[in-house]
C-alpha positions, 0 to 999 in steps of 0.5 A: 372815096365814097361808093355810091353818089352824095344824093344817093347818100342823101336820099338814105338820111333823109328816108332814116330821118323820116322813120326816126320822126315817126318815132319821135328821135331827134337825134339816132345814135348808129352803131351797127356797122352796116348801117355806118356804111349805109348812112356815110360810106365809112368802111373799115375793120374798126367794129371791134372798139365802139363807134358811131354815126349820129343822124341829127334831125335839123343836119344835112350830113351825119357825124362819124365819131370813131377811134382817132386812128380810124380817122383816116379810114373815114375820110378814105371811104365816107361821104362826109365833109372833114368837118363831121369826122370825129376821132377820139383820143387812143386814152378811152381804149379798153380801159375801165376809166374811161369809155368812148361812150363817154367822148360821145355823150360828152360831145352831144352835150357840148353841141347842145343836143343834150335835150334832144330825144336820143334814140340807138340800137339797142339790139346791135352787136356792138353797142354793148350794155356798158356802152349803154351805161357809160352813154346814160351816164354821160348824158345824165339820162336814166333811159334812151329811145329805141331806134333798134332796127330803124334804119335796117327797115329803110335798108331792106328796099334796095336802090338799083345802085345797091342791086347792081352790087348784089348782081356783081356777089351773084357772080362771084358766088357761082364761082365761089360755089364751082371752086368748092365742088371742084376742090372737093374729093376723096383724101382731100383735108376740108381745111384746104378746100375751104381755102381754096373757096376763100380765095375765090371769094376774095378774088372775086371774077376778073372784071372786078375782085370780092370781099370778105362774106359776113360769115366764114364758109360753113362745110360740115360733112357726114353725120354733121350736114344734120346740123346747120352752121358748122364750118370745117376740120383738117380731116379728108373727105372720105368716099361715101361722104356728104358735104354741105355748103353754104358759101357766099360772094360778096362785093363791097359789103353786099352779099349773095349767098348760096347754099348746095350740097354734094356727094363723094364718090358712088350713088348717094343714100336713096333718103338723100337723094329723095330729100334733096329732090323734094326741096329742090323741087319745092325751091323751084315750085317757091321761087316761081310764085313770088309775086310783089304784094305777097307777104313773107309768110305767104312765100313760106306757105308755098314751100310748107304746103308742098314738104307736107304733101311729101311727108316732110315738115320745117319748123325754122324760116326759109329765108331773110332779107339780106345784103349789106353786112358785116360779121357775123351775120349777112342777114338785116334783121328784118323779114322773115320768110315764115309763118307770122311775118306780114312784110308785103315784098315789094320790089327791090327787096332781097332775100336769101330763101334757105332750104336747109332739111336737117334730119337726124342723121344727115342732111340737105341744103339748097338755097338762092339769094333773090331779088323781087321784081315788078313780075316775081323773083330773079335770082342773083346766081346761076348754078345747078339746082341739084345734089352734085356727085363728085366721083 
């Protein structure tokens, strides 16, 4: 059974059909899990083999075309009448002879599509350069349009259906977030705090459970909180010891991440702490200008304007529009908050603004997932802003 209702369904095709008019596709070819999930409801661990939702310009519905076995999954999760749930037989699996882009192509021309304009995402993680080749080959075309980011654009204003998920993550977050620092201490092995961060993710809150984050927890300690995106070892933690945590909850595919880092035992190096206190300070100073009509890199300034007066300066992005994901990413590829991005936030958009200050030798991350509202922004979590101390 589908999440969210037929018309809400309804009103995301015909808001994806209005974009690819604007670039001249008939028909879209998506292969990105996520915006699968968006356009139909289809929710399953299947992305590992090629799949693919067509949006055709003149069909009320889409058509899921995926693996036969996953079928099933289809009919469970999406919206889609029996009728556009198309499987393709197990022989087009992982074989050189074939390609299921080739059941694909092979389909659009036996529905007589084949002189439609075709556009797919060409920068997706799974539509691979041979499921490009086969579907060209297939089809007789030398070339195809790009439709790369396009629904990711219709994705990035949220409906309030999808922000009540996102309210649900935030929940789930603080929690995710209080288990990491109450298991984290002196002799205890990384590997079984992050274990106990998972299972706070996927047990969710008792009003309703969580699902598994588009990235794994990501907990480096010591010398390594200088760098982002590494996640954890089997070693302890050691007194004296930063750790950097940037965890998320998710709830039926939408996030809320969140990012804090912590101390064990004793008082923390003066550098750390007075880093920690400067983004902090700078997160919080950020946070209460956003204002609707502001531009991605207009947020950015705030934040770059303070670290400057500090001394600091940040050359990465401080944040991303984010929400509905499948690994590896949380992100939607689409607004940046830095320098250069001219997106106007306007209500119902959502972001993770990441404070991540990676020095040479240690490091400090504070981050909030939040929505823009009609007066500034409204954070999805609840949690200290601060550097914890674990004694």
């Amino acid at each position: 059974m589908a999440l969210f209702s037929r018309t809400e369904f309804l009103t995301r095709i015909a808001n994806t059909k209005s974009a690819m008019a604007h670039k001249g596709i008939d028909i879209l070819m998506v292969c990105d899990p996520a915006n699968m999930n968006y356009l139909t409801g289809y929710d399953g661990w299947s992305f590992y083999v090629p799949q693919a939702v067509l949006v055709i310009d003149d069909r009320e519905e889409p058509i899921w075309i995926g693996r036969k076995m996953d079928a099933n999954g289809a009919r469970h999760t999406a919206f889609i009448k029996e009728d556009n749930i198309i499987g393709y037989p197990e022989d087009y699996i992982q074989t050189d002879v074939k390609h299921p882009m080739n059941f694909m192509g092979d389909f659009i021309k036996e529905k007589g599509w084949a002189g439609k304009s075709i556009g797919v995402e060409t920068d997706a993680y799974y539509y691979t350069a041979r499921s490009d080749a086969e579907l060209k080959k297939s089809l007789g075309r030398d070339t195809l349009l790009n439709g790369n980011l396009l629904v990711n654009w219709v994705r990035i204003v949220k409906s309030d259906a999808e922000i009540a998920m996102m309210k649900q993550a935030g929940l789930i977050a603080e929690n995710v977030m209080a288990t990491a620092i109450d298991k984290i201490s002196a002799g205890t092995r990384e590997c079984d705090a992050v274990a106990a961060v998972y299972q706070a993710q996927v047990s969710g809150t008792q009003e309703f459970g969580g699902d598994y984050p588009s990235i794994v927890p990501m907990m480096p300690t010591g010398e390594k909180t200088s760098a982002p995106h590494l996640t954890w070892t089997d070693e302890p933690y050691v007194s004296g010891q930063a750790v950097n945590l940037e965890l998320a909850g998710c709830r039926n595919r939408y996030h809320c991440p969140i990012a804090r880092t912590a101390f064990i035992g004793g008082t923390p190096p003066e550098k750390l702490q007075n880093l920690a206190d400067i983004t902090v300070e700078g997160l919080n100073l950020t946070l209460d200008a956003i204002k609707p009509g502001m531009t991605g890199e207009d947020v950015e300034r705030v934040w770059r304007e303070h670290i400057a007066k500090k001394g600091f300066e940040k050359e990465s992005r401080i944040g991303y529009s984010m929400g509905l994901n499948y690994p590896p990413d949380w992100g939607e590829h689409t607004a940046s908050l830095r320098p250069g991005d001219k997106t106007e936030l306007v209500p119902n958009m959502t972001f993770h603004m990441i404070l991540g200050m990676w020095m040479d030798d240690f490091g400090f991350e504070c981050s909030e997932s939040f929505r823009v509202t009609q007066t500034g922004a409204k954070t999805f979590a609840s949690f200290d802003r601060k550097l914890f101390v674990i004694d």
